[in-house]
MMTF fields as JSON, N, C-alpha, C and O atoms, coordinates in Angstrom:
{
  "mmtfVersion": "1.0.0",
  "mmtfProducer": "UNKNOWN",
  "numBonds": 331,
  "numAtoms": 332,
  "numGroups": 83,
  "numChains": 1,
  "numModels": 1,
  "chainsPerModel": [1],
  "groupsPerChain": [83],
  "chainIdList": ["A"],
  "bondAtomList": [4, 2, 8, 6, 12, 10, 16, 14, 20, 18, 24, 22, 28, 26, 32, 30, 36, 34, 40, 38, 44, 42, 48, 46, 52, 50, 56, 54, 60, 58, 64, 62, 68, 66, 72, 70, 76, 74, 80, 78, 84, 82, 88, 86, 92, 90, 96, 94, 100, 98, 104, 102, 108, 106, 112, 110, 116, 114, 120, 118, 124, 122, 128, 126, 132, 130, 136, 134, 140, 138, 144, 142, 148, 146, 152, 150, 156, 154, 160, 158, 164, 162, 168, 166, 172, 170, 176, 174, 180, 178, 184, 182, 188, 186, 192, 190, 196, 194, 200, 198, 204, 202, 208, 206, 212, 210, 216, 214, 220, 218, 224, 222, 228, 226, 232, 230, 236, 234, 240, 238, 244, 242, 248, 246, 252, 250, 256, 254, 260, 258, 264, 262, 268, 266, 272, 270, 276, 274, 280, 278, 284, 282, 288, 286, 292, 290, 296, 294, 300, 298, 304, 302, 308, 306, 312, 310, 316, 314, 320, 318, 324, 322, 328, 326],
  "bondOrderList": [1, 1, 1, 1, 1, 1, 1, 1, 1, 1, 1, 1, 1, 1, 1, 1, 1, 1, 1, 1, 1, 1, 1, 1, 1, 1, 1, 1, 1, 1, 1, 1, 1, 1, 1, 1, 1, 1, 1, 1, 1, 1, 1, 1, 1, 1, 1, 1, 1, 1, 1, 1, 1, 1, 1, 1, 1, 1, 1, 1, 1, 1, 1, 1, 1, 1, 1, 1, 1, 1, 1, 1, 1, 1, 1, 1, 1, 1, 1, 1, 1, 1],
  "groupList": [{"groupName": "UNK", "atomNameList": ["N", "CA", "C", "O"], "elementList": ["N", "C", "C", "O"], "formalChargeList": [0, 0, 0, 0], "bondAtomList": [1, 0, 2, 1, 3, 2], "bondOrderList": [1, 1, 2], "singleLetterCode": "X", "chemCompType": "L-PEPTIDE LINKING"}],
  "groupTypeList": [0, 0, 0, 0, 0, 0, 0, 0, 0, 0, 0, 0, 0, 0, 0, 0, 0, 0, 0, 0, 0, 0, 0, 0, 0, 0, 0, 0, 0, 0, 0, 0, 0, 0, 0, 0, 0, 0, 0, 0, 0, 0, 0, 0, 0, 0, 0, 0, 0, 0, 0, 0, 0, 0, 0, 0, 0, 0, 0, 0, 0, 0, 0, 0, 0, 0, 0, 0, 0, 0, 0, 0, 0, 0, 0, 0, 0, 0, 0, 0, 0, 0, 0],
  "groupIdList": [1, 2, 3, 4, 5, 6, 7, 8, 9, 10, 11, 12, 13, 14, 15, 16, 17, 18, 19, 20, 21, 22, 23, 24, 25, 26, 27, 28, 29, 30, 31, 32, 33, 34, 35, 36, 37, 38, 39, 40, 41, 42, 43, 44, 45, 46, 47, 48, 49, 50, 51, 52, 53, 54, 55, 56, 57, 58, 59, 60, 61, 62, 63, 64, 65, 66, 67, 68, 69, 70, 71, 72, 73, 74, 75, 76, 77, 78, 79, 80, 81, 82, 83],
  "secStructList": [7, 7, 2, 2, 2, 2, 2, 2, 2, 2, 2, 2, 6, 6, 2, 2, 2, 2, 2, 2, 2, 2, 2, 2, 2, 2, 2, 1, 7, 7, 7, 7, 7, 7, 6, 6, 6, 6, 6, 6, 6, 1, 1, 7, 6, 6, 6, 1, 7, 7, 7, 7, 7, 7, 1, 1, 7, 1, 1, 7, 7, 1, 7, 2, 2, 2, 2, 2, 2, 2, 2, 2, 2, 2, 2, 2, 2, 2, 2, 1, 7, 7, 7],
  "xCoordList": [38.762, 39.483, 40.448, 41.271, 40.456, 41.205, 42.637, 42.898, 43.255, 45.069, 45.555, 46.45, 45.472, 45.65, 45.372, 46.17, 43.975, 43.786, 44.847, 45.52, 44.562, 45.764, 47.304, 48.024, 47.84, 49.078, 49.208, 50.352, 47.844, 47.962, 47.809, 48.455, 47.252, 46.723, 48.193, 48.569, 48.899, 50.558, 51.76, 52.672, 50.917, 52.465, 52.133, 53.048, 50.58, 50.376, 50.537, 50.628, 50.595, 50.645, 52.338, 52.787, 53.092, 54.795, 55.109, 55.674, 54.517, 55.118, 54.115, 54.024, 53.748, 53.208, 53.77, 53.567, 54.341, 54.877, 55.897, 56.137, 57.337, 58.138, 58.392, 59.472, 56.948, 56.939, 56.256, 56.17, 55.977, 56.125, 57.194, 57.296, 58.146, 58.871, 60.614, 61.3, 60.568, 60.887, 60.738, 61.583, 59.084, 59.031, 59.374, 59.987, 59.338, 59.383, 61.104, 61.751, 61.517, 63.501, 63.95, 64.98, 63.291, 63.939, 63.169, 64.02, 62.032, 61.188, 62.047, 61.867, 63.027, 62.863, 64.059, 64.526, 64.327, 65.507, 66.523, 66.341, 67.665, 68.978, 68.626, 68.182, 68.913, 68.615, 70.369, 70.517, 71.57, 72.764, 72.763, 71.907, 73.911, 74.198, 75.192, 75.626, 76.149, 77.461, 78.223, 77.588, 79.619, 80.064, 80.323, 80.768, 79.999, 80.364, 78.457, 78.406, 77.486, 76.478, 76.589, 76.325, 76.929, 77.216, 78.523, 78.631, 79.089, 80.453, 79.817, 80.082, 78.708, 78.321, 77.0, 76.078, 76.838, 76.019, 76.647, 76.304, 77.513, 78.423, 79.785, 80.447, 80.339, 81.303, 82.451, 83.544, 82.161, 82.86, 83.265, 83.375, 83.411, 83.254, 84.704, 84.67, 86.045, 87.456, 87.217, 87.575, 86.806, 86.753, 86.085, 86.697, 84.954, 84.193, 85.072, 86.022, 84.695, 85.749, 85.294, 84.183, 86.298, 86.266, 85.413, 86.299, 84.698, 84.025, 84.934, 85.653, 84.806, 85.729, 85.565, 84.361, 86.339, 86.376, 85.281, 85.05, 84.345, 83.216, 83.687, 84.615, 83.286, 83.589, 83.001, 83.51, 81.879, 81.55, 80.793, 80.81, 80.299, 79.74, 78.327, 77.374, 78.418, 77.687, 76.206, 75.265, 75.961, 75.31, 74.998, 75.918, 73.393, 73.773, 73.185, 72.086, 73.867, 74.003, 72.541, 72.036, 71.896, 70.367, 71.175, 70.949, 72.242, 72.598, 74.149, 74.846, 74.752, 75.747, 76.301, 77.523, 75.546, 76.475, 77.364, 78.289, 77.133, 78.226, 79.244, 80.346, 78.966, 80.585, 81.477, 82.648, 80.558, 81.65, 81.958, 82.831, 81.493, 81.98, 83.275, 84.123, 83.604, 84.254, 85.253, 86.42, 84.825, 86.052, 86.785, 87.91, 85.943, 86.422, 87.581, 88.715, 86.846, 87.636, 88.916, 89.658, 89.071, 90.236, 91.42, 92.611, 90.633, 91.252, 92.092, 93.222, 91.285, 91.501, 92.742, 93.62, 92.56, 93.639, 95.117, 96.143, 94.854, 96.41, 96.934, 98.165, 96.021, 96.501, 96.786, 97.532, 95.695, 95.977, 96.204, 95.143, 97.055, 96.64, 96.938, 97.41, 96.603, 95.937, 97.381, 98.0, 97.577, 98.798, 98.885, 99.895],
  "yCoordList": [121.114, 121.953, 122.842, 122.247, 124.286, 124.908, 124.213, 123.252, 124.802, 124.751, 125.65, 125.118, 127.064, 127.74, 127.17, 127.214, 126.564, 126.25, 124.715, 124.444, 124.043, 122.91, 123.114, 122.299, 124.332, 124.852, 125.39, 125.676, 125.915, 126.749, 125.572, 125.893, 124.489, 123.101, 122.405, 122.07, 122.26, 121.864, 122.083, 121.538, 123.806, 124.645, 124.709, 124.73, 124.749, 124.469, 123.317, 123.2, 122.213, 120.772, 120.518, 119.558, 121.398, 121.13, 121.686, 121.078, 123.24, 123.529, 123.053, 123.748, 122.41, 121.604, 120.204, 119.456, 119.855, 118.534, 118.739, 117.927, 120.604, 120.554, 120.78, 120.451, 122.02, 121.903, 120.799, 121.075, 120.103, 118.602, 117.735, 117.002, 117.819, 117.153, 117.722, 117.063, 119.172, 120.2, 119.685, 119.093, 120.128, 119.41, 118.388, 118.355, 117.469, 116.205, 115.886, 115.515, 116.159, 116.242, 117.141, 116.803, 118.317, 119.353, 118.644, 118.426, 118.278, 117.629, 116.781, 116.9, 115.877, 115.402, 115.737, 116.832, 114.563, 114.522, 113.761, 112.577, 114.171, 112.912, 112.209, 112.708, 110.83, 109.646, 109.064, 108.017, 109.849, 109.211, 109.193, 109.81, 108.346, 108.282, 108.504, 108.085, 109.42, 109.178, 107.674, 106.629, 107.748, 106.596, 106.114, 104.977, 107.171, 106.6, 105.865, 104.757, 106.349, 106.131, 103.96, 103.187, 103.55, 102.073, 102.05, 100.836, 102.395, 101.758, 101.269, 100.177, 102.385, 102.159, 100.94, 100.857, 100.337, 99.212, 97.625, 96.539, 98.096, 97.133, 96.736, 95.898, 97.225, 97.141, 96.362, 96.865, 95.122, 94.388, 93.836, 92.673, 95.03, 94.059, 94.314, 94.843, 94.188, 93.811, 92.217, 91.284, 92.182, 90.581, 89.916, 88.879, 90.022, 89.343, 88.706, 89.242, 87.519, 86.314, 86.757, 86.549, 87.343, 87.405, 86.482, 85.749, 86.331, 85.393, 84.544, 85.134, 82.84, 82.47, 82.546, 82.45, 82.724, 82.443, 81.621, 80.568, 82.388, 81.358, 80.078, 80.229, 78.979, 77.769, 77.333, 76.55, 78.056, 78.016, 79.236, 80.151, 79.623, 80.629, 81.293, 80.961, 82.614, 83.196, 83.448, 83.944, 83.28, 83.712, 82.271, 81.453, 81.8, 80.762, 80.974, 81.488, 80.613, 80.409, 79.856, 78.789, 80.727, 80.131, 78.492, 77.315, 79.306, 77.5, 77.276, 77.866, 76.527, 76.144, 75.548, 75.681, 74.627, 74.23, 75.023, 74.477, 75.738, 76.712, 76.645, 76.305, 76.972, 77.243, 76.08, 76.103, 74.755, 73.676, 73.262, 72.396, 73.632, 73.131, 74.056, 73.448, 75.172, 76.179, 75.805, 76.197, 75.197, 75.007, 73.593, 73.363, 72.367, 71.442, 71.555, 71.076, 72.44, 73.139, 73.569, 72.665, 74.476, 74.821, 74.07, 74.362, 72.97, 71.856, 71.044, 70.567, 71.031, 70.031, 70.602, 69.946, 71.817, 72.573, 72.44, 72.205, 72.698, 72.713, 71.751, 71.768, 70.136, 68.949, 67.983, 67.074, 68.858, 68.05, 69.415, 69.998, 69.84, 71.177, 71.014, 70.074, 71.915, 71.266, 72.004, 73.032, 70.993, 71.652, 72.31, 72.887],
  "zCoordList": [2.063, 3.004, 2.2, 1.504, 2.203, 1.874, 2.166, 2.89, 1.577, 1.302, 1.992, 2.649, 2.315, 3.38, 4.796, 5.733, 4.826, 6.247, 6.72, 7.714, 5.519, 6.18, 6.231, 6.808, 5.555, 6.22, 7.012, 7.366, 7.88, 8.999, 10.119, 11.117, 10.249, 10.63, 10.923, 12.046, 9.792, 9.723, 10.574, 11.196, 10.042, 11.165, 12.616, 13.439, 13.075, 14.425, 15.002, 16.224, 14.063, 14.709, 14.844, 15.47, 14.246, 14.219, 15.661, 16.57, 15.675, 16.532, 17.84, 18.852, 17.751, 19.422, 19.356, 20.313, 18.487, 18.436, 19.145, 20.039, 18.812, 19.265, 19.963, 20.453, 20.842, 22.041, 22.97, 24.166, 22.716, 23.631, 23.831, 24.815, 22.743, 22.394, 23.84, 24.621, 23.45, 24.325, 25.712, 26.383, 26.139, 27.353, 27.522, 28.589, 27.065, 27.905, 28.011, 28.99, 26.733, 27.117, 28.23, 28.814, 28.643, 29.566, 30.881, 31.744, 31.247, 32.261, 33.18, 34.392, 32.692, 33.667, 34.867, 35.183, 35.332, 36.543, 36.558, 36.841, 36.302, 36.138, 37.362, 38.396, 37.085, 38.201, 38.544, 39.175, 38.066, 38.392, 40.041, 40.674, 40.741, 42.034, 41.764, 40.691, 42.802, 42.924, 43.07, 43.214, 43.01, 43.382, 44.497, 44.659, 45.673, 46.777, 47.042, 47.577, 46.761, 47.093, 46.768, 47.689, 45.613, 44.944, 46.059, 46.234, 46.517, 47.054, 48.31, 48.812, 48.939, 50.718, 50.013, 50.824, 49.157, 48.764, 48.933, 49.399, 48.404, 48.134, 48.855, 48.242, 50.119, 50.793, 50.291, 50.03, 50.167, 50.036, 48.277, 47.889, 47.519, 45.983, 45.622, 44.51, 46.048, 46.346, 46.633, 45.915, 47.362, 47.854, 46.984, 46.726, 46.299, 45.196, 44.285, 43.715, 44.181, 42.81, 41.254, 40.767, 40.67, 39.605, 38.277, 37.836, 37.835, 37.004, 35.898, 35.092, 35.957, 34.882, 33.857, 33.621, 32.715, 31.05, 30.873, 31.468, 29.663, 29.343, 28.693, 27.898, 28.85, 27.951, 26.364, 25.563, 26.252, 25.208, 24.36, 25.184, 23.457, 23.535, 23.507, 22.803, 24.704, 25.493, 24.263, 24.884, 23.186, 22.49, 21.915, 21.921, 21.272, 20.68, 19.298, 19.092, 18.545, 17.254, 16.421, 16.769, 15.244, 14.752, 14.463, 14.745, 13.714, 12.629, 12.769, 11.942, 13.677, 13.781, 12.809, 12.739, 11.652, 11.018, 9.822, 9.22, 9.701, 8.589, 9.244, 8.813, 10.388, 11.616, 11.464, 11.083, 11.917, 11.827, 10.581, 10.524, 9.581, 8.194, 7.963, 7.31, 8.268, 7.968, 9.238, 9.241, 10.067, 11.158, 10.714, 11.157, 9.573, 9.162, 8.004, 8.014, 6.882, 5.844, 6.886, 7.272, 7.173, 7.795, 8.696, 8.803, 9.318, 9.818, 8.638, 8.737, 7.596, 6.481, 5.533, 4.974, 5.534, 5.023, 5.474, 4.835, 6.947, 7.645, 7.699, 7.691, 7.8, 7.826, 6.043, 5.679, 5.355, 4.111, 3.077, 2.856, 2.608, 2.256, 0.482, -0.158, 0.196, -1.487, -2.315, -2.04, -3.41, -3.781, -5.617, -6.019]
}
């Protein structure tokens, strides 16, 4: 294949990339709602109970034990601390 023809191959495939690319960002339709639209959903979310403080944590850990060794060290420190 010529070298001319695959830069001509290149520059046509860029610029249809960017006009697709074009379309499809300008295409569509913001999907926001106002806030009154969520308020007439929800009437009552004043009255709704606040959620309590998690007790432990929300994420869980691959390997906990580094944590508690590093929470022992530090325990061990404040109570026996090295001189």
């Amino acid at each position: 294949m010529p070298r001319s023809l695959r830069l001509l191959i290149r520059r046509r495939l860029f610029w249809l990339a960017l006009l697709l690319l074009v379309w499809l960002f300008c295409s569509g339709e913001a999907q926001a709602n106002s806030l009154g639209k969520g308020l007439e959903r929800f009437p009552q979310w004043p009255a709704k109970l606040p959620l309590g403080t998690a007790q432990a944590d929300l994420v869980p850990r691959a390997n906990p034990q580094p944590v508690a060794l590093y929470r022992y060290q530090l325990q061990r420190q404040v109570t026996h601390p090295v001189e």
